[in-house]
N, C-alpha and C positions, 0 to 999 in steps of 0.2 A: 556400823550397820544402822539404818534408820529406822526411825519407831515402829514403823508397818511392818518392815518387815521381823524385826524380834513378834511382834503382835499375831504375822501371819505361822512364827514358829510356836508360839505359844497355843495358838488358835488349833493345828493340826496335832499337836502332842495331845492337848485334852479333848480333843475329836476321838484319835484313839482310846486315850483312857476313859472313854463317854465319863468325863468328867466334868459333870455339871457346874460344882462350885468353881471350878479355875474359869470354864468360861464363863460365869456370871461375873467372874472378876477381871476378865477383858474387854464384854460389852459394857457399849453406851448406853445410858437406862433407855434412851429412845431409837436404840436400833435397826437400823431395818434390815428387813432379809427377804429376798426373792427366790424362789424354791420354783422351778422349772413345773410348772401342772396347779400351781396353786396362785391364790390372790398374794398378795405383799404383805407379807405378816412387820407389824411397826411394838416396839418395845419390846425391853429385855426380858420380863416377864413371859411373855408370848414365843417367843424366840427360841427359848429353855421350855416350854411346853411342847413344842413342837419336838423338837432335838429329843426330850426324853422320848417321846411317843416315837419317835423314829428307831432311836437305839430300841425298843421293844420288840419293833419284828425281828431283831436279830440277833442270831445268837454270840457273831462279831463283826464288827465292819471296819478292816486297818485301811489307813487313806497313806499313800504311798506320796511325797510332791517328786513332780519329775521335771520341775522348771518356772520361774520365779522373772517375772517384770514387774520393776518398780518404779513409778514417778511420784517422789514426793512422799504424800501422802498415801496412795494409791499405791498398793499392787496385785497382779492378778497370777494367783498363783496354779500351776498345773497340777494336774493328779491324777493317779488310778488309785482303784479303791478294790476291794475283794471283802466276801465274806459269807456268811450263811443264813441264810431266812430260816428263821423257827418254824422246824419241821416241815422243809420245801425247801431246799439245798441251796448250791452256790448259787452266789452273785456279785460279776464283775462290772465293773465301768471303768469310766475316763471322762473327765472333764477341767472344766477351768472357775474357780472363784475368783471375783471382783472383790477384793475387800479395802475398804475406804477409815482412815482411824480422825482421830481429831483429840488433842489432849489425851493421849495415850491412848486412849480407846478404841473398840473398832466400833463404827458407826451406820456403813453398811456393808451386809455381805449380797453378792448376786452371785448364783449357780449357775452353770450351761455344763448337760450332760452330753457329751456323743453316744448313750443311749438312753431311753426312757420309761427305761421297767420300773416301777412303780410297782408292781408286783410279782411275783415266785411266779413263775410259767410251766 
């Protein structure tokens, strides 16, 4: 199995367990990440602020992968997600992350949702 992809299982088990310290320890300190509705957040620092602030509206969010392409470096792995907004109920998706490593690390992640709630309806 090639780096990205242990990286990308690494990457989704502490998504679940919004487990901040395991991914401070897979990102690249100059990370980037592209978040579908926002500008391009750059560095691990940033990266981890957001992520917390994200896990905060919810009370869980499990990311499900339902399908994995890899070249290389590169892979873009599939997902649905489920979970519940604090105090504003369920919320489901499905999308695809880009994730790019380099010297074990990931370096960039890009989002695409096929939905774009952004907030409890």
């Amino acid at each position: 199995m090639t780096s990205v992809l242990l990286l990308t299982q690494h990457l989704f088990r502490a998504m679940n367990d919004q487990d901040l310290h395991a991914l401070g320890e897979i990102f690249d300190e100059g990370v980037s990440f592209d978040f579908p509705g926002l500008r391009p957040m750059q560095g691990k620092k940033t990266v981890l602020f957001f992520l917390q602030r994200l896990y905060g509206n919810f009370e869980y969010l499990t990311f499900t992968q339902t399908g994995v392409l890899s070249d290389g470096a590169r892979a873009c792995v599939f997902w649905e997600n489920e979970g519940v907004w604090k105090g504003a109920g369920p919320y489901r998706n499905a999308g695809a992350t880009l994730v790019e490593a380099t010297g074990g690390k990931i370096t960039l992640l890009s989002d695409y949702f096929k939905s774009h709630a952004s907030k409890p309806t």
